[in-house]
PyMOL Python script that loads the backbone (N, CA, C, O; Angstrom):
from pymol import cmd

cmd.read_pdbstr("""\
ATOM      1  N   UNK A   1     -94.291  -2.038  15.002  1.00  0.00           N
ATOM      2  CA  UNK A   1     -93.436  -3.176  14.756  1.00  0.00           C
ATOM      3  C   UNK A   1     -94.249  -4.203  13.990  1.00  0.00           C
ATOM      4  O   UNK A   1     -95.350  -4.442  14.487  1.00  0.00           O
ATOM      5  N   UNK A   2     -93.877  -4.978  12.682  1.00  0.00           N
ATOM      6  CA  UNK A   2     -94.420  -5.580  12.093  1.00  0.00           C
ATOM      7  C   UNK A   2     -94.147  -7.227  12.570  1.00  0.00           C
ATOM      8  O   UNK A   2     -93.016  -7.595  12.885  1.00  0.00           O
ATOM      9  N   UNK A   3     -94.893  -7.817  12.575  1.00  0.00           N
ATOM     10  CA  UNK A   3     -95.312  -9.205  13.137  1.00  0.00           C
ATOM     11  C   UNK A   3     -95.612 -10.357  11.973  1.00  0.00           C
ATOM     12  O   UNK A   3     -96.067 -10.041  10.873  1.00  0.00           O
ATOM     13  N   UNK A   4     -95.356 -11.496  12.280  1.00  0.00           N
ATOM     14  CA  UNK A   4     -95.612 -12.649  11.132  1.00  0.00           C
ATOM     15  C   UNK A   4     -94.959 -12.770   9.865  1.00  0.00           C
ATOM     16  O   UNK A   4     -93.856 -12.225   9.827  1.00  0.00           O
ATOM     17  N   UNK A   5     -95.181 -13.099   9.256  1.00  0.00           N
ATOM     18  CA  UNK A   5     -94.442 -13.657   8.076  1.00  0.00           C
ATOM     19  C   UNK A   5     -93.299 -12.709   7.361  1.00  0.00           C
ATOM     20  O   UNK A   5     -92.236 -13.117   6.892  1.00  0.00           O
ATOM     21  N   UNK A   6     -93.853 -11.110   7.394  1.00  0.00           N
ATOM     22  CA  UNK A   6     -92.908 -10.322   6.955  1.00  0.00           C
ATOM     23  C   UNK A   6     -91.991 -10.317   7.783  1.00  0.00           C
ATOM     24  O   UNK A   6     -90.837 -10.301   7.354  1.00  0.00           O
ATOM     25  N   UNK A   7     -92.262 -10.331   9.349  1.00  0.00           N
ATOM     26  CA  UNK A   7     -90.901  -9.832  10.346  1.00  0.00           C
ATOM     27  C   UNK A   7     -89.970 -11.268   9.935  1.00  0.00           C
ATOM     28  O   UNK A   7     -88.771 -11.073   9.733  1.00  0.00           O
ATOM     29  N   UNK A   8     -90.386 -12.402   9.834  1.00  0.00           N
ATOM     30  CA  UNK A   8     -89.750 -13.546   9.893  1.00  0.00           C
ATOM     31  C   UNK A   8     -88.978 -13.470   8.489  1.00  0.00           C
ATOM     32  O   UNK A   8     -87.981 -14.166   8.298  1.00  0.00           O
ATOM     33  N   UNK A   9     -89.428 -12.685   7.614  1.00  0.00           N
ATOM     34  CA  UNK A   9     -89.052 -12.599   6.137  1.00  0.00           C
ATOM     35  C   UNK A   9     -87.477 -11.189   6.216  1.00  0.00           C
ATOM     36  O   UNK A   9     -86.436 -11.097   5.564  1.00  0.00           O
ATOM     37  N   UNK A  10     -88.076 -10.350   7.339  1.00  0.00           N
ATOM     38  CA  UNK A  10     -86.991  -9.285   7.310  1.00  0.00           C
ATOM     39  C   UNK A  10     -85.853 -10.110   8.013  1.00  0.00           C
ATOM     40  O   UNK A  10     -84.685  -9.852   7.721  1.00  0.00           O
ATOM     41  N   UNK A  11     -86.220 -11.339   9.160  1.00  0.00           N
ATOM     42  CA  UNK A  11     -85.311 -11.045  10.151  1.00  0.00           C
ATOM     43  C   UNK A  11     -84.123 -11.938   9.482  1.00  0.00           C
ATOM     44  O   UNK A  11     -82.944 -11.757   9.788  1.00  0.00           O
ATOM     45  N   UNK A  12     -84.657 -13.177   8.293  1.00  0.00           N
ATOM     46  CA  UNK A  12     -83.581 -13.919   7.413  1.00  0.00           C
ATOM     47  C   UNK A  12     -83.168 -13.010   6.647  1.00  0.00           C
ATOM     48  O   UNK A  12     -81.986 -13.269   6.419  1.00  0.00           O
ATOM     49  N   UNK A  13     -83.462 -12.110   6.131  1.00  0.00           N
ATOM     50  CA  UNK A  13     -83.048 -11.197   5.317  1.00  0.00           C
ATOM     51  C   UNK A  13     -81.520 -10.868   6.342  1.00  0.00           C
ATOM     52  O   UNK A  13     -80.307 -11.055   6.239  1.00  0.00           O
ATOM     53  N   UNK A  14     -82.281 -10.400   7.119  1.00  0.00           N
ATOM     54  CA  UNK A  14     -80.665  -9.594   7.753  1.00  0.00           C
ATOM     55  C   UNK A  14     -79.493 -10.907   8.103  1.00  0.00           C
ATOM     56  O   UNK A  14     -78.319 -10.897   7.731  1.00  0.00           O
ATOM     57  N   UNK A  15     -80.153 -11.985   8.897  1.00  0.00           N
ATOM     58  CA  UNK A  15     -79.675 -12.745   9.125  1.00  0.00           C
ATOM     59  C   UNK A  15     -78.476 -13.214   7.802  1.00  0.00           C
ATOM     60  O   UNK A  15     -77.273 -13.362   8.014  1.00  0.00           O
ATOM     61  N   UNK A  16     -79.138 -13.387   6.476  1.00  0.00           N
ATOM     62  CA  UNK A  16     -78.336 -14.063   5.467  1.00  0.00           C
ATOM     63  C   UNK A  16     -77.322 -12.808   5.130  1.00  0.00           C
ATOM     64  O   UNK A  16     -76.111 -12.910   4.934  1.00  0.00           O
ATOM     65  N   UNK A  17     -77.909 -11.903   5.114  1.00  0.00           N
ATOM     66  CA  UNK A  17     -76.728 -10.562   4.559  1.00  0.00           C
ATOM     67  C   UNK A  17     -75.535 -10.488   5.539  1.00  0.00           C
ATOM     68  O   UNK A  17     -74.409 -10.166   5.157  1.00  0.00           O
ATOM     69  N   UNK A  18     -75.888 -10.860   7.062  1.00  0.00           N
ATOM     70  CA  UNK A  18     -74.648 -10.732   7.600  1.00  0.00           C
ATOM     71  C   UNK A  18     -73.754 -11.998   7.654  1.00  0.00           C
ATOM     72  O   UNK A  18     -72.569 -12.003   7.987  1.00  0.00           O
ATOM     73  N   UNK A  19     -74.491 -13.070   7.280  1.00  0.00           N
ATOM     74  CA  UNK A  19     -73.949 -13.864   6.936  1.00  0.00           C
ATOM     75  C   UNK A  19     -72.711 -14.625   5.872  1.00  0.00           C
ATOM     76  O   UNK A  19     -71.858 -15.509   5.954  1.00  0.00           O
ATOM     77  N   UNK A  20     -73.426 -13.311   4.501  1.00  0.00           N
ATOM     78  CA  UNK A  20     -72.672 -13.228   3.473  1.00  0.00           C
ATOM     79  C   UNK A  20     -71.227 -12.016   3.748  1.00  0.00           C
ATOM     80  O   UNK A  20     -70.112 -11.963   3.228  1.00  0.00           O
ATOM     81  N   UNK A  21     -71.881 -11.193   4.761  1.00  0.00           N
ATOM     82  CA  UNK A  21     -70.696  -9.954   4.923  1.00  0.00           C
ATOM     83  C   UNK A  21     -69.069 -10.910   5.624  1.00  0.00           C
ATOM     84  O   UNK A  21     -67.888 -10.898   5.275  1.00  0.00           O
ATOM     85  N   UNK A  22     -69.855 -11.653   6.750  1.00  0.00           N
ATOM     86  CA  UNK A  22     -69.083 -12.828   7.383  1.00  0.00           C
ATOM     87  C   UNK A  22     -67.994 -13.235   6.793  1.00  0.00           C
ATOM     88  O   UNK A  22     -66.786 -13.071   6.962  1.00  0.00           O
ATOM     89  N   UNK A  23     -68.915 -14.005   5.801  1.00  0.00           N
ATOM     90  CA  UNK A  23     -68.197 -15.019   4.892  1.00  0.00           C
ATOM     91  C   UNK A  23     -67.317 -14.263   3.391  1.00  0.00           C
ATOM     92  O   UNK A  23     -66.967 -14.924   2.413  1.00  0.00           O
ATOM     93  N   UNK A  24     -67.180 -13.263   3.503  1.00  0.00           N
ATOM     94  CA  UNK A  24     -66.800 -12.207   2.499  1.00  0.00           C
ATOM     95  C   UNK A  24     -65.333 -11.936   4.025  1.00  0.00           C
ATOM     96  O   UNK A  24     -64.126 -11.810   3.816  1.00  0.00           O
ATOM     97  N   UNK A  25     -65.749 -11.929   4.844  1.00  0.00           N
ATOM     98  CA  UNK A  25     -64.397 -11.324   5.710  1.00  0.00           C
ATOM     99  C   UNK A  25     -63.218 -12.498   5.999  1.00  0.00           C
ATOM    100  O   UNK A  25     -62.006 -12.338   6.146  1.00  0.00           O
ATOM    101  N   UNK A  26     -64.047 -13.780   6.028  1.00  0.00           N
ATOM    102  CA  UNK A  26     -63.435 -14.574   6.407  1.00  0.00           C
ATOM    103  C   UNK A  26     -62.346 -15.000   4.693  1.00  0.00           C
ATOM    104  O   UNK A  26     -61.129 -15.163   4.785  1.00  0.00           O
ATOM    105  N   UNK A  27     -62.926 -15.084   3.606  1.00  0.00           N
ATOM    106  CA  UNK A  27     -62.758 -15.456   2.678  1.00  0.00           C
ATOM    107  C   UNK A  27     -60.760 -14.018   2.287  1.00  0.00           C
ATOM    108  O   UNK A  27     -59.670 -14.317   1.798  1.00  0.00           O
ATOM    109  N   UNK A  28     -61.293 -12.664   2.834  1.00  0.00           N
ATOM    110  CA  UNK A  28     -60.361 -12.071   2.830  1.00  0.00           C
ATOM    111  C   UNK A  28     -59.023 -12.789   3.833  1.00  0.00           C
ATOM    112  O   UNK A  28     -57.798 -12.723   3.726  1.00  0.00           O
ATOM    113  N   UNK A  29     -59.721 -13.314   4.586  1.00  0.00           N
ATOM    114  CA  UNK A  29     -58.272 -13.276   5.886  1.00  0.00           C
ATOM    115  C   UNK A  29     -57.634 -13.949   5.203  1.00  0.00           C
ATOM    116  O   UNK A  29     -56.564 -13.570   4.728  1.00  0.00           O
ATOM    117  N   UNK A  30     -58.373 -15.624   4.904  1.00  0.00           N
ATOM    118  CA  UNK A  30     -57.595 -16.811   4.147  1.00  0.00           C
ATOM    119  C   UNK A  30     -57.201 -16.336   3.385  1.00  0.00           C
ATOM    120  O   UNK A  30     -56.035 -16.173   3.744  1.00  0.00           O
ATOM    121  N   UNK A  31     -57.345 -15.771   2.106  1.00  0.00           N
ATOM    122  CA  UNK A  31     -56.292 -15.310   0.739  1.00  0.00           C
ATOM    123  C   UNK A  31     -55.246 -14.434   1.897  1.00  0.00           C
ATOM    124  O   UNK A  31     -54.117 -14.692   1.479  1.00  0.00           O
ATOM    125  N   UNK A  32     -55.157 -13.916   2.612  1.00  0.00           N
ATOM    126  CA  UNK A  32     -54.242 -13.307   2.905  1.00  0.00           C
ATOM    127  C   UNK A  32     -52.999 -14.164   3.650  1.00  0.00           C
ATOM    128  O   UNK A  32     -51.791 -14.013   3.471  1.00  0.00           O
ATOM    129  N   UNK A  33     -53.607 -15.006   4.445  1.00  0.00           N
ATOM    130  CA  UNK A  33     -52.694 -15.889   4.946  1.00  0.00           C
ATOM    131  C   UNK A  33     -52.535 -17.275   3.873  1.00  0.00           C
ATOM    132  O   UNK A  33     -51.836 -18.274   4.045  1.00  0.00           O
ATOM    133  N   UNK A  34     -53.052 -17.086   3.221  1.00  0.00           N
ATOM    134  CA  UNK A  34     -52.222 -18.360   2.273  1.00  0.00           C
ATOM    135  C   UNK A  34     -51.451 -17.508   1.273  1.00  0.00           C
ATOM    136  O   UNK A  34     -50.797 -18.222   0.513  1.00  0.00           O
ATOM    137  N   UNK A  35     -51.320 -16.159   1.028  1.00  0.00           N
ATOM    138  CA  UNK A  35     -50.615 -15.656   0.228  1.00  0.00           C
ATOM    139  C   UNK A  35     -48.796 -15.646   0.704  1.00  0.00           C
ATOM    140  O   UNK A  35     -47.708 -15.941   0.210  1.00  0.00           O
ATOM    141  N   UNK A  36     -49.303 -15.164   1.826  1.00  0.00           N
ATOM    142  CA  UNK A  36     -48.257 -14.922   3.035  1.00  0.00           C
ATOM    143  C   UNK A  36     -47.525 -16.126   3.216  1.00  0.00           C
ATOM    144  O   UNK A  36     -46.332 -16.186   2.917  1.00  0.00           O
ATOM    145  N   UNK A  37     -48.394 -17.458   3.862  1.00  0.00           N
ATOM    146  CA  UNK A  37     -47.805 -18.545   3.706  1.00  0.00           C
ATOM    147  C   UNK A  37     -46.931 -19.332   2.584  1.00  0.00           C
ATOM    148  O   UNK A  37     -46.072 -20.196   2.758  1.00  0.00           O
ATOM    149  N   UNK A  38     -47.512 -18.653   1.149  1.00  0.00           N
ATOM    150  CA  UNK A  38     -46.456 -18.788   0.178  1.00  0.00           C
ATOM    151  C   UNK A  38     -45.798 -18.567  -0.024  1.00  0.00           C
ATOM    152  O   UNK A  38     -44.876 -19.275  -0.429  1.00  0.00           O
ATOM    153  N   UNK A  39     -45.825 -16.943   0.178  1.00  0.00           N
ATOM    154  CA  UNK A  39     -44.410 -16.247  -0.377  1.00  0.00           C
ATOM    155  C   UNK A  39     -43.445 -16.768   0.611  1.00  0.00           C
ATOM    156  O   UNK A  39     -42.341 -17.037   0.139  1.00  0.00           O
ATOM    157  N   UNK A  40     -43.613 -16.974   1.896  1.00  0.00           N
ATOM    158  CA  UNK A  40     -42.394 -17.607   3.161  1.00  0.00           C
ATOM    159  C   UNK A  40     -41.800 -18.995   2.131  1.00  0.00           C
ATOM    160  O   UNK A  40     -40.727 -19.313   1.619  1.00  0.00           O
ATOM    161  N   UNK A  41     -43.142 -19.534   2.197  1.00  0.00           N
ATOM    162  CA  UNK A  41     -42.488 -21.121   1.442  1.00  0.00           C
ATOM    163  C   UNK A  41     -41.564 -20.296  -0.146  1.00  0.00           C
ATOM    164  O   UNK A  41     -40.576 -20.951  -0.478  1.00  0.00           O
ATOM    165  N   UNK A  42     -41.711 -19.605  -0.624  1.00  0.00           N
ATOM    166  CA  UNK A  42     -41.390 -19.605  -1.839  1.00  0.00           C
ATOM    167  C   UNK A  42     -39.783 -18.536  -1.541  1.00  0.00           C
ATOM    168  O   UNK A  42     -38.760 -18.708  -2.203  1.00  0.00           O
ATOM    169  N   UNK A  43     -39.903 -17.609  -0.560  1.00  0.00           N
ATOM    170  CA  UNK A  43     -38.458 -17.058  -0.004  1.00  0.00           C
ATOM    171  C   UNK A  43     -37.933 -18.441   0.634  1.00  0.00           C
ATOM    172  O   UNK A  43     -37.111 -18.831  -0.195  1.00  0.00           O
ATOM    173  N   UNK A  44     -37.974 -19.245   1.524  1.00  0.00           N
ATOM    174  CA  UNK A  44     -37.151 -20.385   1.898  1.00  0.00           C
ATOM    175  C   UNK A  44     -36.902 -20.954   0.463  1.00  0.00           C
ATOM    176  O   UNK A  44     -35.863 -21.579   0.673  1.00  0.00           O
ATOM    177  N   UNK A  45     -37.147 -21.111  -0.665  1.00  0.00           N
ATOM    178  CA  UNK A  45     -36.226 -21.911  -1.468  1.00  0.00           C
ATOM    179  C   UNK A  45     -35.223 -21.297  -2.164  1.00  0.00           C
ATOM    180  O   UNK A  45     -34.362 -22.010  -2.679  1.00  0.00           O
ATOM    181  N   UNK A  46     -35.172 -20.136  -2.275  1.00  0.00           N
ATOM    182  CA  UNK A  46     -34.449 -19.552  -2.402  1.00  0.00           C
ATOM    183  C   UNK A  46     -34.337 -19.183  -3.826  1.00  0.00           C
ATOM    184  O   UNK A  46     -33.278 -18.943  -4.405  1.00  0.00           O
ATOM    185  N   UNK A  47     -35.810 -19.152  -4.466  1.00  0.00           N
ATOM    186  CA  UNK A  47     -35.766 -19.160  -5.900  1.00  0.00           C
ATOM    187  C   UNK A  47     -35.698 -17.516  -6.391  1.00  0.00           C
ATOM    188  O   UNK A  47     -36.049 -16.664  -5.575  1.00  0.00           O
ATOM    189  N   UNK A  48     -35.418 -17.268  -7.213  1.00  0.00           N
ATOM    190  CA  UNK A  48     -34.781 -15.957  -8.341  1.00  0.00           C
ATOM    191  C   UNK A  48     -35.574 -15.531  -8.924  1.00  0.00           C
ATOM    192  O   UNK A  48     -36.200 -16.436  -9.477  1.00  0.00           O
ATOM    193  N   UNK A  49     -36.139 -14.108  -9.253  1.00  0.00           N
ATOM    194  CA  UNK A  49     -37.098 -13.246  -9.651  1.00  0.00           C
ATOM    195  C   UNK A  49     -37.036 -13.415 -11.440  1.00  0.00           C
ATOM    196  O   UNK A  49     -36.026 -13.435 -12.144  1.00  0.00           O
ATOM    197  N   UNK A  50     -38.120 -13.496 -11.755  1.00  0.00           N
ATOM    198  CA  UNK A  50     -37.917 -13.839 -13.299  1.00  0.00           C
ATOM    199  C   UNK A  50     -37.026 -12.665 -13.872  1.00  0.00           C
ATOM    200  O   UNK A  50     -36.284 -12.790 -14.846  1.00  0.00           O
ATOM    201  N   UNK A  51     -37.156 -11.795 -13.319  1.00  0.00           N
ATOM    202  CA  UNK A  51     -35.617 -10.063 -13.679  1.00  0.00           C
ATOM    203  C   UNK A  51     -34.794 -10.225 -13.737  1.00  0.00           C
ATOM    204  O   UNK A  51     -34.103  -9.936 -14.714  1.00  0.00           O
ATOM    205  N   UNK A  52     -34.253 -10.998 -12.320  1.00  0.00           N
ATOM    206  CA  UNK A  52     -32.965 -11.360 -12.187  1.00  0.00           C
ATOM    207  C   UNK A  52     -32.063 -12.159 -13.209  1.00  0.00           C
ATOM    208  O   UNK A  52     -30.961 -11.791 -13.615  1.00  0.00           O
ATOM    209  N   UNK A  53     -32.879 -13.577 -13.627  1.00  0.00           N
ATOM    210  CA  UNK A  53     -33.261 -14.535 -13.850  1.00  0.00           C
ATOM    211  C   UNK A  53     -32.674 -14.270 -15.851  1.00  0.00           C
ATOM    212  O   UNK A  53     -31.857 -14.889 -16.533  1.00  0.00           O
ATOM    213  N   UNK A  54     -33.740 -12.872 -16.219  1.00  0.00           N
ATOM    214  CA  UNK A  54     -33.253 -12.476 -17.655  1.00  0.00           C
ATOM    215  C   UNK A  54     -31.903 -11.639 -17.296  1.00  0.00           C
ATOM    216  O   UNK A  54     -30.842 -12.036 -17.777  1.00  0.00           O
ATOM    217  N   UNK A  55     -31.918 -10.761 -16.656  1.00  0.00           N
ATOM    218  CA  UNK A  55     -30.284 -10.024 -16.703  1.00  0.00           C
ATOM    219  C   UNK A  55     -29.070 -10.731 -16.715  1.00  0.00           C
ATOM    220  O   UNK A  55     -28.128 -10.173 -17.277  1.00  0.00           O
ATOM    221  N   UNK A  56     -28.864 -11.973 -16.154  1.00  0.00           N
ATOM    222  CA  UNK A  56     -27.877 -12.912 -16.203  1.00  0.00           C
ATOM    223  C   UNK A  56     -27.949 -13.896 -17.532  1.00  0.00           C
ATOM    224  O   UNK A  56     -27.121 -14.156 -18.405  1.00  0.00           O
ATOM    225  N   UNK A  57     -29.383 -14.351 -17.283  1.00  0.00           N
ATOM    226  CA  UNK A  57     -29.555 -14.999 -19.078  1.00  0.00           C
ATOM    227  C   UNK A  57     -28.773 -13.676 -20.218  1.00  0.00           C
ATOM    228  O   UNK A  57     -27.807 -14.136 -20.827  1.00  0.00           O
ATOM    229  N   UNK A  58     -28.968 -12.730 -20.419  1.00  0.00           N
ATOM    230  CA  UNK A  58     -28.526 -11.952 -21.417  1.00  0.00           C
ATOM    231  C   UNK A  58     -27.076 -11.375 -21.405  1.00  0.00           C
ATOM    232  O   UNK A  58     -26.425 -10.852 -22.309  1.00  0.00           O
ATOM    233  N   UNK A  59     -26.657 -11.732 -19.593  1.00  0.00           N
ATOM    234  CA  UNK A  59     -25.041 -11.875 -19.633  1.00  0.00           C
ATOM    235  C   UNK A  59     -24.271 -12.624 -20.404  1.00  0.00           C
ATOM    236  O   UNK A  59     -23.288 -12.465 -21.128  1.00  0.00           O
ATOM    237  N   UNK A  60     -25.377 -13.980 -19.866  1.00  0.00           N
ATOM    238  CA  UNK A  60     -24.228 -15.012 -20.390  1.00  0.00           C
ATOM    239  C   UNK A  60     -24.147 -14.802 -21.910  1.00  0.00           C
ATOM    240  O   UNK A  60     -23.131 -14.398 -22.474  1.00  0.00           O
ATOM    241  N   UNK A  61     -25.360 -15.124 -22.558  1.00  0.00           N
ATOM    242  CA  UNK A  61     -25.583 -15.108 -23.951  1.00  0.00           C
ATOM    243  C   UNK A  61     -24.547 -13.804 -24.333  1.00  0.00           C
ATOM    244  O   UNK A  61     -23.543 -14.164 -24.948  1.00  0.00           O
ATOM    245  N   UNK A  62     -24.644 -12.389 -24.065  1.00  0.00           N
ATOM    246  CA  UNK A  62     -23.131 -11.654 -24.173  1.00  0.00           C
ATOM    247  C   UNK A  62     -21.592 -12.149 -24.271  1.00  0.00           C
ATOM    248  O   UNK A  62     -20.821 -11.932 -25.205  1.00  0.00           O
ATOM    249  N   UNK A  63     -21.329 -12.880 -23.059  1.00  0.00           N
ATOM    250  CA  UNK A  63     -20.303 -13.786 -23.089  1.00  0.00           C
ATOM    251  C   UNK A  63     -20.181 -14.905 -23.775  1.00  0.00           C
ATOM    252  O   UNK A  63     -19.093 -15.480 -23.810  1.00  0.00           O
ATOM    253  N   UNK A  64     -21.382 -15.438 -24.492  1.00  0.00           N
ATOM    254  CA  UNK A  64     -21.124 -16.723 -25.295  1.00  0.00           C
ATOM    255  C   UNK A  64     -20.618 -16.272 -26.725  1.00  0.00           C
ATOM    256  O   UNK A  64     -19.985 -17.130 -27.340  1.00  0.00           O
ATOM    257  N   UNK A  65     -20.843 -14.807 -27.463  1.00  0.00           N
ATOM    258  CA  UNK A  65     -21.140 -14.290 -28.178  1.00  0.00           C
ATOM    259  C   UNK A  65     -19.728 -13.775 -28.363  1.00  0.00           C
ATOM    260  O   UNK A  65     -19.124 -13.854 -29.432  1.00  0.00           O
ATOM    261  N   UNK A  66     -19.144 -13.137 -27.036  1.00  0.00           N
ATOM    262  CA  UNK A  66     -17.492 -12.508 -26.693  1.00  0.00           C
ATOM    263  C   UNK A  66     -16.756 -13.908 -27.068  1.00  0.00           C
ATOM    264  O   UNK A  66     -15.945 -13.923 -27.994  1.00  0.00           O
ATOM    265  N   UNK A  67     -17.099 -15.259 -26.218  1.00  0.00           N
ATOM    266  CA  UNK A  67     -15.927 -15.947 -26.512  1.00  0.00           C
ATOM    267  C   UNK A  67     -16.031 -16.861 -27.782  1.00  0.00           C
ATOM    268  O   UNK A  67     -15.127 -17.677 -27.958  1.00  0.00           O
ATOM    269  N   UNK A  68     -17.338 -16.770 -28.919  1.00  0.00           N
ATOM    270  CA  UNK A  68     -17.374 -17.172 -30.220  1.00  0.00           C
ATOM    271  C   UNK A  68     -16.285 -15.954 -30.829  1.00  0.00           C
ATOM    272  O   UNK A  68     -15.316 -16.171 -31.556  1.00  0.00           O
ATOM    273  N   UNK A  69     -16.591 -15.072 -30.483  1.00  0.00           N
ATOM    274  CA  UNK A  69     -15.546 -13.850 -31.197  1.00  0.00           C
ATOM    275  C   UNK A  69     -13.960 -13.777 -30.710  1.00  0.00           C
ATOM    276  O   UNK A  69     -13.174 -13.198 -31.460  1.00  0.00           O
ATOM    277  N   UNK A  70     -13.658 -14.134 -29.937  1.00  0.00           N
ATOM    278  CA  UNK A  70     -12.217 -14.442 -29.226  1.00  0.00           C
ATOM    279  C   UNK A  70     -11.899 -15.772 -29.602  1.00  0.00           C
ATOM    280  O   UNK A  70     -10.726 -16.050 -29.349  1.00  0.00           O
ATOM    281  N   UNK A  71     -12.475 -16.572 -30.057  1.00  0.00           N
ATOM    282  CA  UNK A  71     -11.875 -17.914 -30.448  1.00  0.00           C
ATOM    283  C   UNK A  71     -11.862 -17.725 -31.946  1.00  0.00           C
ATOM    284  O   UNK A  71     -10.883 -18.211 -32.512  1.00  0.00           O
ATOM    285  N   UNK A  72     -12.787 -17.094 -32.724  1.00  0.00           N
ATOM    286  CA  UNK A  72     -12.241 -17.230 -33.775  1.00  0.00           C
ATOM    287  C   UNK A  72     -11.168 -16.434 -34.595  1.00  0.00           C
ATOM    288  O   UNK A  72     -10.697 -16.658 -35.710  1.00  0.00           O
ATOM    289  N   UNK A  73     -10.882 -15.224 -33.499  1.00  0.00           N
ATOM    290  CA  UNK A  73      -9.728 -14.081 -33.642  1.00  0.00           C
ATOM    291  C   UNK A  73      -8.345 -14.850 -33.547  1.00  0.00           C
ATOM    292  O   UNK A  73      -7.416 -14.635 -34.326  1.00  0.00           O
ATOM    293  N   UNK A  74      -8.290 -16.088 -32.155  1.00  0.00           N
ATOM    294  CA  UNK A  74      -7.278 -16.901 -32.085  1.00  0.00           C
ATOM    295  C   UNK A  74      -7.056 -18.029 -33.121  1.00  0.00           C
ATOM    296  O   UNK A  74      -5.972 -18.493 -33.473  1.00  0.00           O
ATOM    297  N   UNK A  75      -8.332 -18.393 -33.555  1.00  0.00           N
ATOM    298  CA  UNK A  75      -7.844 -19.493 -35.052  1.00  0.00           C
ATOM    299  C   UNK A  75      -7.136 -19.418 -35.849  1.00  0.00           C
ATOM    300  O   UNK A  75      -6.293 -20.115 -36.415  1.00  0.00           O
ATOM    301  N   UNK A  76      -7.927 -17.522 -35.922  1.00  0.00           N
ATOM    302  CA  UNK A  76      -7.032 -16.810 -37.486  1.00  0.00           C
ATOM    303  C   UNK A  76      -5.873 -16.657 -37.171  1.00  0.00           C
ATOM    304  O   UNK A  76      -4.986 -16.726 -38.022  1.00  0.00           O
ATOM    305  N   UNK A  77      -5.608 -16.408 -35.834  1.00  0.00           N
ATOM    306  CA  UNK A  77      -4.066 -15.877 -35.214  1.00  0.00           C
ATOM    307  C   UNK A  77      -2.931 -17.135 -35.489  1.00  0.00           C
ATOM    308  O   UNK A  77      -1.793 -17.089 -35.958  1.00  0.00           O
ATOM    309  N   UNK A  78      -3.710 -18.214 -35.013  1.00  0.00           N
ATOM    310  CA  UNK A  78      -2.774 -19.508 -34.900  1.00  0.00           C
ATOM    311  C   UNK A  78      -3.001 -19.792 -36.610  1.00  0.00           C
ATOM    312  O   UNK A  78      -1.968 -20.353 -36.977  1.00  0.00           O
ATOM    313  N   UNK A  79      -3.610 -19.685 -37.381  1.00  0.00           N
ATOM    314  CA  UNK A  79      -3.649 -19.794 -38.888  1.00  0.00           C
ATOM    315  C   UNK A  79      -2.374 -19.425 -39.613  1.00  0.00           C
ATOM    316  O   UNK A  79      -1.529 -20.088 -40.216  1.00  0.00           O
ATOM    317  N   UNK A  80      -2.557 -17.869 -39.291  1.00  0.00           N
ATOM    318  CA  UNK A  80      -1.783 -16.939 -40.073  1.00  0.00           C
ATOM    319  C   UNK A  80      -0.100 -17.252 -39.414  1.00  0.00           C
ATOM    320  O   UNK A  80       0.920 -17.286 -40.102  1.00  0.00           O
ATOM    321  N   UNK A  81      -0.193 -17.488 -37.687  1.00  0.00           N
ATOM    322  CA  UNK A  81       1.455 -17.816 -37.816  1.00  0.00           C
ATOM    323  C   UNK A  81       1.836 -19.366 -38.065  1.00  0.00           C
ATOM    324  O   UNK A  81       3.006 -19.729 -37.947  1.00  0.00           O
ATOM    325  N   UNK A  82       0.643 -20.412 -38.469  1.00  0.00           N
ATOM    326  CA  UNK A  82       1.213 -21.702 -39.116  1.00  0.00           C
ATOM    327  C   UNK A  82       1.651 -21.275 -40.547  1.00  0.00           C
ATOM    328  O   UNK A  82       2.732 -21.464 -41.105  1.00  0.00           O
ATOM    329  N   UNK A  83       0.659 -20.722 -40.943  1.00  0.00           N
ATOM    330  CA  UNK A  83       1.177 -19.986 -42.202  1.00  0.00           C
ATOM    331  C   UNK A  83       2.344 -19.685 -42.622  1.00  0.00           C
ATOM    332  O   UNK A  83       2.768 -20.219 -43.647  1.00  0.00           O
ATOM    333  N   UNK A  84       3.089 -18.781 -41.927  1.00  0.00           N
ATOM    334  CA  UNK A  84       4.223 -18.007 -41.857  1.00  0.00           C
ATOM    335  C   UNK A  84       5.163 -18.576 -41.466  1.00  0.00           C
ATOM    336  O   UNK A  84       6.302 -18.123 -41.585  1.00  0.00           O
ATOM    337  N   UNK A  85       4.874 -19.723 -40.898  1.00  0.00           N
ATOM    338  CA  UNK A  85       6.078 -20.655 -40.152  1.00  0.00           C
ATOM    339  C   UNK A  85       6.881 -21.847 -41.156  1.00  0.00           C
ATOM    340  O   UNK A  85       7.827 -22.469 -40.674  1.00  0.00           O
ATOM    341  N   UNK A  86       6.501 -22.065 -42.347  1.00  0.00           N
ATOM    342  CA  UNK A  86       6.563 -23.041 -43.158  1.00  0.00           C
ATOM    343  C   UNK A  86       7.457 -22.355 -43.960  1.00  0.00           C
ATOM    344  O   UNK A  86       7.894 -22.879 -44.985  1.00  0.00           O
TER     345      UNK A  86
END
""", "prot")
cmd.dss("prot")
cmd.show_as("cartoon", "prot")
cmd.util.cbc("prot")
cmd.orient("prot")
């Protein structure tokens, strides 16, 4: 068994490594529970998946697109029978 300065040199050695293993475990838990803690906070608001979010954006824009094309089918419609009405 080695004595003096080296044993005192091995025994911080181990000492700091488990120290760092420690602090490497602890550092896992927290990201895990503040991840967790977010996503709860972030399901209570009730906010919408950026997926979701485009599939309805590209609905509507569909439908804005349908009723530019249905209104101007009815212009021509109401055109052509002012037209015809005179």
């Amino acid at each position: 068994m080695s004595t003096g300065p080296n044993r005192m040199m091995d025994e911080f050695a181990r000492l700091m490594t488990d120290a760092a293993g420690a602090a490497q475990g602890m550092r896992r838990e927290v990201e895990t529970a503040f991840q967790a803690q977010a996503e709860r906070f972030l399901n209570s608001m009730d906010l919408v998946r950026r997926e979701e979010f485009e599939v309805v954006r590209e609905m509507a824009i569909k439908a804005r697109d349908e009723n530019d094309a249905l209104k101007a089918r009815l212009e021509a419609l109401e055109a052509k029978l002012a037209g015809g009405a005179e």
